[in-house]
Residue, then its C-alpha position, 0 to 999 in steps of 0.5 A: x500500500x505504501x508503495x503504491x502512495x509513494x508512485x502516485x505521488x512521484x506520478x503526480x510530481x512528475x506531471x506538475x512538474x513537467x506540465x510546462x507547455x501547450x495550446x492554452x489560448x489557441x485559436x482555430x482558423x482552419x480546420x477542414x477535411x472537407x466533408x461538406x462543400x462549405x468548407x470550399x468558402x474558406x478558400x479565396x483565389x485572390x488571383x482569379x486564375x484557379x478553379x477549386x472543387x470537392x473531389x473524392x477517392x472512394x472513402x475520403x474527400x479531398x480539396x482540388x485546386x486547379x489553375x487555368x492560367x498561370x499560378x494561382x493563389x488560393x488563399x484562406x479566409x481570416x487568418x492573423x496570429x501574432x504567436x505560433x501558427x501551426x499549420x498541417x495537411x495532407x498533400x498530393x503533388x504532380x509533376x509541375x511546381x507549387x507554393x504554401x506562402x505565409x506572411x506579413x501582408x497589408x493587402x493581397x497584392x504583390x507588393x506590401x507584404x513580408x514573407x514569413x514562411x514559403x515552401x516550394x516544390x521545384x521540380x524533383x525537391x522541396x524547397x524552404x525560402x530564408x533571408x531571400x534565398x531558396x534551400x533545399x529540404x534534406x532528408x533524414x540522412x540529410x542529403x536532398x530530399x528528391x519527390x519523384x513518387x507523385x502517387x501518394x499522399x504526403x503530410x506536411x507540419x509547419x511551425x511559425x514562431x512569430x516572436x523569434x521570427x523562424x519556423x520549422x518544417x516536418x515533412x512525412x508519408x501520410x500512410x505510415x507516418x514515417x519522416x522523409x524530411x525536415x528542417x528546424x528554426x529557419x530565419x523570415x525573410x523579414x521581420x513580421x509581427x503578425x501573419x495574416x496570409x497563408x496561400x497554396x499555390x501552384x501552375x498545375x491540379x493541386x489536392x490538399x485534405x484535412x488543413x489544420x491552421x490555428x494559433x497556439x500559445x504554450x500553457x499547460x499540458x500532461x499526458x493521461x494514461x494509467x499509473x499501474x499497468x497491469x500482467x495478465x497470465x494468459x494474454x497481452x494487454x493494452x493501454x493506450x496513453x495521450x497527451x491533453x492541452x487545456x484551450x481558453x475555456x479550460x477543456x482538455x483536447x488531444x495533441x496530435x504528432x506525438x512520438x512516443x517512447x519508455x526509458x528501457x527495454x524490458x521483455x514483453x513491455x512496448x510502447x507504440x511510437x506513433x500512437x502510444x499504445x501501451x502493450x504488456x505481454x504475459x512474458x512481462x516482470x514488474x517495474x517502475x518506467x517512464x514514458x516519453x512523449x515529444x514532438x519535433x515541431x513543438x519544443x516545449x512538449x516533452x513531457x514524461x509519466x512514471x508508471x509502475x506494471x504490476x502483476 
């Protein structure tokens, strides 16, 4: 009994102690997956030469974006952030070159405005923009990252921290989740105090899905789960652990891309990376670990929960 007082109240410890950070204060611009057609409202071709409907693969609708002539810029309606932009959506490439623009702008032209953020593909590569100049995205073995497989669906994560004027960019396969590409804290182009324009353009046919933009401001977050696991003696089981954020009206929601891990290895005790699925096999011995949960895009969620298996 006294044991079990003694890891409730290191669990306890733990997550206040490390409930440093999340979306307190967060505000959603854009959150479509595109299921109803006026979701198709939130996007504006400020350039009159590109055509957007709803197109469908047989069991998911995705946003189809076309352009007529030339490039066009379909923009989303009534963003401006003045902390961290978050944005992420799934994307399906063709052979030609394509844009996501975000920044500083005081009308929609081509003048009066300063780039924050740009991501381009340029024939095979991805191509992120700083202090005016393009760089290639490098993959994890840090070479160049080359999009020559144009038939599936990617994902792609960007941060834009306004106050110290960087952003970070996480590229990945949206059926395995697996990292192809990343590059972290890479300067504006210009100084902005706010961005109040995020764009996708491109000279060709154009499929994105389930685009995410909001505003986050970093308060407090845990990660939920049971403290005792339990060993059963004839079959595995599982628990499945998440990390929660308060928003302004103090409800608890559900971070996303977060990777998990535990502190050892140990016979029959793993840990889903992707989904934090706990499994405890009936081969398992019981021991205190500790579970991990980061991100790459946000810093300040890396926060850990100790747990005791029991048998």
């Amino acid at each position: 009994k006294m044991k079990k007082i003694i890891i409730c109240i290191m669990g306890i410890i733990s997550l206040l102690s490390l409930s440093l950070s999340a979306y307190a204060g967060n505000n959603m611009f854009i959150d479509d997956n595109f299921d109803e057609v006026l979701m198709l409202n939130h996007w504006v071709d400020d350039t009159g030469r590109g055509s957007k409907q709803i197109e469908t693969d047989g069991s998911n609708n995705y946003l189809a974006m076309t352009a007529s002539s030339s490039f066009f810029n379909f923009q989303a309606k009534d963003v401006y952030a003045t902390k961290r932009l978050y944005f992420s959506a799934d994307i399906k490439f063709t052979e030609s070159n394509m844009e996501i623009q975000l920044r500083q702008s005081r009308d929609i032209s081509a003048s009066g405005f300063i780039m924050a953020g740009r991501l381009r593909k340029n024939l095979y590569y991805i191509e992120y923009f700083s202090n005016g100049t393009y760089y290639k995205l490098n993959d994890i073995n840090g070479k160049w990252l080359q999009m020559k497989d144009i038939s599936k669906w990617y994902t792609i994560n960007m941060v834009l921290d306004i106050p110290t004027n960087t952003y970070s960019i996480l590229l990945s396969e949206k059926d395995t989740g697996k990292t192809i590409g990343e590059a972290q804290n890479i300067p504006f182009f210009g100084k902005c105090d706010y961005i109040n324009y995020f764009a996708f353009s491109s000279s060709d046919k154009l499929c994105v899905d389930n685009v995410k933009i909001e505003e986050i401001d970093t308060d407090s977050i845990r990660i939920s789960g049971a403290f005792y696991p339990q060993i059963t003696k004839n079959a595995s089981k599982n628990y499945t652990y998440s990390v929660l954020a308060k928003d302004e009206n103090n409800s608890e929601f559900i971070v996303d891309g977060v990777s998990w891990s535990l502190n050892r290895q140990a016979k029959g005790v793993s840990i889903n990376e992707k989904t934090g699925e706990l499994t405890i096999e009936p081969t398992a011995k019981p021991g205190i670990f500790i579970i991990y949960a980061k991100n790459i895009l946000y810093p300040d969620i890396k926060k850990s929960l100790l747990i005791d298996i029991e048998r």
